[in-house]
Structure formats: C-alpha cells, structure tokens
MIDOMAR-309662 format. One record per residue: x, y, z of N, C-alpha, C, CB in turn; residue number from 1. Coordinates in steps of 0.05 Angstrom, whole numbers. Atoms other than C-alpha are relative to their C-alpha. Last residue first. Glycine has a CB too. Layout:
<pts>
PT     n_px     n_py     n_pz    ca_px    ca_py    ca_pz     c_px     c_py     c_pz    cb_px    cb_py    cb_pz   badren
PT        X        Y        Z        X        Y        Z        X        Y        Z        X        Y        Z      NUM
...
</pts>
This chain:
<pts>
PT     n_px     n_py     n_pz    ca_px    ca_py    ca_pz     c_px     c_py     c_pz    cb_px    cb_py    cb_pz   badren
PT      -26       -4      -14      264     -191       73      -10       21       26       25       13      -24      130
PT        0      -13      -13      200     -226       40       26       10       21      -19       -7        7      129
PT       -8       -4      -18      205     -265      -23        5       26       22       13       -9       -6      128
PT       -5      -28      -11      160     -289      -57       16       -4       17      -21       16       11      127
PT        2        1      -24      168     -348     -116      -10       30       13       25      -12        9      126
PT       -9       29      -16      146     -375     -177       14       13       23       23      -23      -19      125
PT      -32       -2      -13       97     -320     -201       19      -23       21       -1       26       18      124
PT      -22        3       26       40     -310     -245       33       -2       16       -3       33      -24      123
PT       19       12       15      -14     -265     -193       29      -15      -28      -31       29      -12      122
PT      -22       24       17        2     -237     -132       -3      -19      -18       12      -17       14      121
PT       -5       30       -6      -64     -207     -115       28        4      -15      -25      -26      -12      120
PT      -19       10       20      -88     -139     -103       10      -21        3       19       14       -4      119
PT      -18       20      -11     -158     -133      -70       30        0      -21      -17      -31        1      118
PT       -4       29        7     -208      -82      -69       25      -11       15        2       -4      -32      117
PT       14       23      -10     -238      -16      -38        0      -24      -22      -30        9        8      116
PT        4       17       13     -205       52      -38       -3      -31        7       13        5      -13      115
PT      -11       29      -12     -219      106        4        1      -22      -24      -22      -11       26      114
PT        6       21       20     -226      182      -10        5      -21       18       16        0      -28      113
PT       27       -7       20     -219      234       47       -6      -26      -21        8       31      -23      112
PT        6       20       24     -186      220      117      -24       19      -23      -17      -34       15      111
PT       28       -5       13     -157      271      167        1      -18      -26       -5       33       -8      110
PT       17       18       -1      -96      244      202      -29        6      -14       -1       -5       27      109
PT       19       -9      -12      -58      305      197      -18      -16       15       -9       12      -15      108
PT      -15        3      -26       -8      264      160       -5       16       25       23        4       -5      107
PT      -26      -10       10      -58      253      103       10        8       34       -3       29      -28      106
PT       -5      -13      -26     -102      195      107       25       22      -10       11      -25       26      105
PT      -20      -16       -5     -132      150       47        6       29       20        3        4      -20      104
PT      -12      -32        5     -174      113       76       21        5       -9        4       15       18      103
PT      -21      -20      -10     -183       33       68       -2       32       -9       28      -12      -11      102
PT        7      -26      -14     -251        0       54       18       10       13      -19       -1       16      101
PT       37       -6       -3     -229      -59       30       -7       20       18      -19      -25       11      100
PT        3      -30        1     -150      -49       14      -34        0        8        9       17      -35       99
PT       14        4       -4     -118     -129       16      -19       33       14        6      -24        9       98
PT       -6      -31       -5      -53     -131      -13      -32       -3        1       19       24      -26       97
PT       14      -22       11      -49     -207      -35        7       26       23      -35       -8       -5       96
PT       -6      -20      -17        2     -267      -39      -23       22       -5       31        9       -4       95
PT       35      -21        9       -5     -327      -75        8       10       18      -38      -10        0       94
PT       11      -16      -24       57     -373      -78      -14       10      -11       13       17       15       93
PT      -17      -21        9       74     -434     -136      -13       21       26       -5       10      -37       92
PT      -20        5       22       64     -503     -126       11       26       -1      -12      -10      -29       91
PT        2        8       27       34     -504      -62       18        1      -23      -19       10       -6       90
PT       -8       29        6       42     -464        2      -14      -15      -28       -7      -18       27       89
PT      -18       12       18       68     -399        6       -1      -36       -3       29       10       11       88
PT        0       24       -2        9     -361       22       22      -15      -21      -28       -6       -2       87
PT      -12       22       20       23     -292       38       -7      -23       11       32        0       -5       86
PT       -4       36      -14      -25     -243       69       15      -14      -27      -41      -22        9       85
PT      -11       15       32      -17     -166       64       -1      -30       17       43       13      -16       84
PT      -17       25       -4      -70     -124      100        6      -17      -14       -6      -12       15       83
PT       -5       13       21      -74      -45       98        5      -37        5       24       15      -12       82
PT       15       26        1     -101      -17      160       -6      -21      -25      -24        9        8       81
PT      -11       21      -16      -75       52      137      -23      -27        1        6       14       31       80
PT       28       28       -8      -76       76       72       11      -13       24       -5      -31      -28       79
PT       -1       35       -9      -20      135       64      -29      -13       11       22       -4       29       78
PT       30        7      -27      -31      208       33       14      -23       -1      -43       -2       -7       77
PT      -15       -6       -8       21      255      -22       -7      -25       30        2       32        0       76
PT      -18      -12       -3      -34      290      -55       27      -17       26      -15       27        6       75
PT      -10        3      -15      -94      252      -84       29        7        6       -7      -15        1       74
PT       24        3      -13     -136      289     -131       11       -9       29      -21      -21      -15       73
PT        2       22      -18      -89      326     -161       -9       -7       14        9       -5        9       72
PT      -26      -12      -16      -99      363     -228       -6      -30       16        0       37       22       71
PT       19      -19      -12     -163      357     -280       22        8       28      -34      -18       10       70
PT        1      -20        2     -116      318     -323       -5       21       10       -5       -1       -9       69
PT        5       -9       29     -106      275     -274        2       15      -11      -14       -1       -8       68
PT       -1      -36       13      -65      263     -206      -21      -16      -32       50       20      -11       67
PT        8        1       27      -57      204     -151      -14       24      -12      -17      -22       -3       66
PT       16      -23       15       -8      212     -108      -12      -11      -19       15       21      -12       65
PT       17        0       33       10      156      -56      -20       24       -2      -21      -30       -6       64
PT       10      -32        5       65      162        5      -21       -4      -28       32       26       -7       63
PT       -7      -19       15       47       95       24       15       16       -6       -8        8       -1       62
PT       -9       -2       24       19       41       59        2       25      -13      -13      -14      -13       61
PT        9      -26       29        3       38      122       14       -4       -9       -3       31       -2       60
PT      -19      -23        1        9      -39      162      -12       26       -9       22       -6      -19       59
PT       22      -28       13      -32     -105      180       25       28        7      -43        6       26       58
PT       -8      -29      -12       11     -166      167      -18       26       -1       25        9      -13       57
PT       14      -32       10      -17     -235      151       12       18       22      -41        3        2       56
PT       16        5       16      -15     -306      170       -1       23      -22      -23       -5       13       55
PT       24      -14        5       45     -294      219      -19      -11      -21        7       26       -7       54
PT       25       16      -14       88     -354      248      -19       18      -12       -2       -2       35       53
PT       14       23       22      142     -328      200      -19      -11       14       17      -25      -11       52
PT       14       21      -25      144     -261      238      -11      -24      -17      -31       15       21       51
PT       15       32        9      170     -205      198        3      -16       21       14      -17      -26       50
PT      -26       19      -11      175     -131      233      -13      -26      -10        6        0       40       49
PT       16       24      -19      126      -79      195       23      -27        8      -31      -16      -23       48
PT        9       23       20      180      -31      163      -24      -16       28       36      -27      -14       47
PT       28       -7        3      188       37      211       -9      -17      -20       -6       28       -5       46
PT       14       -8      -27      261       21      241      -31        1       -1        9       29       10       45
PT       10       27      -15      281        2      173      -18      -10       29       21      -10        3       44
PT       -7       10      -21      274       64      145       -2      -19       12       -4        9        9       43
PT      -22       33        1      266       71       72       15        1       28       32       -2      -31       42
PT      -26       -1       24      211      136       74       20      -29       14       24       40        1       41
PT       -4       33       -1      137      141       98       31        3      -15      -29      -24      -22       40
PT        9       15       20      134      226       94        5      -39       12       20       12      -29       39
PT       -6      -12       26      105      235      153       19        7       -9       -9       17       -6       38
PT      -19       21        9      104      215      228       -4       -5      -37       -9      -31       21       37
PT      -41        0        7       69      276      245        0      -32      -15       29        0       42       36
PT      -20       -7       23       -6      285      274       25       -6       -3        2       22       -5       35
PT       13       -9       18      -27      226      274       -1       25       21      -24      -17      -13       34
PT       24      -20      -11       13      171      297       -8       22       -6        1        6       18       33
PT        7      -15       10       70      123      265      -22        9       13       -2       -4      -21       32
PT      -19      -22        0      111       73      299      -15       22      -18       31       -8      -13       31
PT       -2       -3      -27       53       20      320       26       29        0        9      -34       18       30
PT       18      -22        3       30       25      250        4        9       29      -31       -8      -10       29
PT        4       17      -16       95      -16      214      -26       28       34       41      -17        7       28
PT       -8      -14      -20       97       17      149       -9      -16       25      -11       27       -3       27
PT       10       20      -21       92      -24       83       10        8       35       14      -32      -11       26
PT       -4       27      -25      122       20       41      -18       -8       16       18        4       21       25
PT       22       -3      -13      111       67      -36       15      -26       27      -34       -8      -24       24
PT        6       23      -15      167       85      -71      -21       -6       24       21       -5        7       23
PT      -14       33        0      141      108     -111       31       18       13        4      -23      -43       22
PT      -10        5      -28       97      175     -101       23      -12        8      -17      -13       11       21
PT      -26       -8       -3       65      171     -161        7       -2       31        5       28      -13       20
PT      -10        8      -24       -4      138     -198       30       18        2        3      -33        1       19
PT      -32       -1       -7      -31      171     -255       10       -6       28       10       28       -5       18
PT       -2        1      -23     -112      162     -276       40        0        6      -20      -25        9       17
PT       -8      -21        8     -136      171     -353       12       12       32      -24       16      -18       16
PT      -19        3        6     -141      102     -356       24       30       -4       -8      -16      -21       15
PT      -26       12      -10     -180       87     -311       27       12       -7        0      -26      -10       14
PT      -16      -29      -27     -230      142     -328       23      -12        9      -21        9       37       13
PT        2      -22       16     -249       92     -397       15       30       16      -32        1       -7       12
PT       32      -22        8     -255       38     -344       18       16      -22      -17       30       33       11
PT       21        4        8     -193      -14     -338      -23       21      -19       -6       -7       21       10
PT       10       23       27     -125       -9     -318      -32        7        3        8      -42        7        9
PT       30       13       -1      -88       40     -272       -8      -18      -22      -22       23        0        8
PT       19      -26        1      -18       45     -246      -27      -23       -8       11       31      -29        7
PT       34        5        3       33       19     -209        4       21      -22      -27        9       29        6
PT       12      -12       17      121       24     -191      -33       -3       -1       12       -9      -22        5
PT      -11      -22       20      163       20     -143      -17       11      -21       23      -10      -16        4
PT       11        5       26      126      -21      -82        3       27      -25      -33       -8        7        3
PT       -6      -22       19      165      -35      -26      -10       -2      -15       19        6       -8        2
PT       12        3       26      153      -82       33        1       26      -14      -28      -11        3        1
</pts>
C-alpha cells in the first residue's frame, strides 16, 4: 500500500499543518525492528503480504513529516500498529486506515506524538489491492 499524497483539513491550526514524506507504505512489521530498518522505501520484500482470507492488515506506515511555520514538528517517523480493513462487499467498497492511538516512532524506536482517528475510503467504485 502507497499513499502519494495528504494533507490537513479542518481547525484554524489545521490548516496551517504540511504533510511530506510521500510516498508513504504499508510496511509488513515482522521485517522491521528497532533500531535500523529505516527509511520505509518501494521494496517489495517489506510490503505487508496479501491474504484474501484476511479481514484486516496490521502494518507501519510511513516515512511522515509533518512541518509548520514554527519548523518541524514531525521529522521523517513511521506509525506502527496501523490497521487497514477492506470491505468489499456491497454496492460499492469501504475501506479504512485505522490510527487510534498510534505513535509516531523514529528509527531508534523512541516514540513522541501519536495520532488518533480513522481514515475511511469514502466515494469510490472500486479497491484495488496489488
């Protein structure tokens, strides 16, 4: 899983928030350990392996910077224990990215911030997972 682009929406601070990093992956957690296995980059060897019997994949996610005016708050870090669930049944799929109380980690393993919701697949006639 790859994700090229984001950013922020909402609050008044939202907006003044910069996502980077992109390409961001879906890392498979049994090949990564703490310290080392840094940056996350387009290896196939280190994707979470698909499994159509699955419900849900738990992975890290990242390399993600996030910066403001005030500089960078987050430098470069992955979320582990990220979990993605697709549901492909019905008319159209639902899929989410599921972050509740995930760290961000830097390749040290030391955690500082965490973020805590849900992203959904939202408006879309199909997914597909390769």
């Amino acid at each position: 899983m790859r994700v090229t682009d984001g950013n922020f929406s909402g609050s008044f601070w939202c907006n003044y928030q910069d996502l980077s990093g992109f390409p961001w992956y879906l890392a498979d957690p049994s090949n990564h350990s703490h310290p080392g296995q840094c940056p996350f980059t387009d290896d196939c060897d280190n994707f979470v392996p698909y499994d159509p019997s699955a419900s849900n994949y738990v992975g890290y996610f990242g390399e993600v910077t996030i910066s403001n005016f005030l500089g960078t708050l987050i430098d470069a870090e992955h979320l582990h224990d990220v979990v993605f669930t697709a549901n492909n049944q019905g008319a159209a799929p639902t899929a989410n990215f599921n972050f509740t109380n995930v760290t961000f980690t830097d390749c040290s393993g030391n955690g500082d911030c965490y973020i805590d919701g849900v992203l959904y697949l939202d408006n879309a006639d199909e997914l597909n997972i390769y």
